[in-house]
N, C-alpha and C positions, 0 to 999 in steps of 0.2 A: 504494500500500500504506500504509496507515494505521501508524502508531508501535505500538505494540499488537500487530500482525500481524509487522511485522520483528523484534519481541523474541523473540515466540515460535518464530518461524522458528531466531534466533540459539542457544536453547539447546531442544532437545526432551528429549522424558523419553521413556523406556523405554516400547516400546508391546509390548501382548500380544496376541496370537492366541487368540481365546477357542475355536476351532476346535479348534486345537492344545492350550493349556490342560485340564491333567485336574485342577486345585485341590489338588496336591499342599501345598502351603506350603512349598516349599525356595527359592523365590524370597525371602517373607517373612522366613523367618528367616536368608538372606543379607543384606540389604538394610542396610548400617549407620545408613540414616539413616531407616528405617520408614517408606520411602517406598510401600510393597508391601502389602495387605491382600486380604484373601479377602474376595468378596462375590458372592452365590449360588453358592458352588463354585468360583471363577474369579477369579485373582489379577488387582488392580484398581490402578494406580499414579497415586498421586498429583502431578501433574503439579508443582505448586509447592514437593515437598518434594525430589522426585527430582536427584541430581547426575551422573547419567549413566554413574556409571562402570564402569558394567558385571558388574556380582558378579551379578547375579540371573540375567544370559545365561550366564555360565558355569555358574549351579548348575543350569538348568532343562533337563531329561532330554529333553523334548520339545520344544527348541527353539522353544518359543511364545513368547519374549522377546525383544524385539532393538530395540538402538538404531535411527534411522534418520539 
């Protein structure tokens, strides 16, 4: 495993179910660190802003959000 690959394994970001996903935005405007943006309808997180702590799984209705 390459350095690179074990860092990212160390902290993951918030991943969405675009399946699940209706593009509400209550993910987004939980999100304290504007990790979260709508793109096509469908909340989009950005991997290198994200801190993991979970506000956006608790706001999101249809549990389309989840740590892993």
């Amino acid at each position: 495993m390459r350095g690179d690959e074990r860092e990212r394994k160390e902290t993951m970001a918030a991943e969405v179910d675009r399946e699940k996903c209706t593009g509400c935005g209550l993910c987004v405007d939980a999100c304290p660190v504007e990790a979260i943006s709508l793109e096509n309808d469908k909340a989009k997180v950005d991997e290198e802003k994200c801190t993991e702590c979970g506000r956006c799984v608790e706001e999101c209705p249809n549990e389309a959000i989840r740590i892993p």
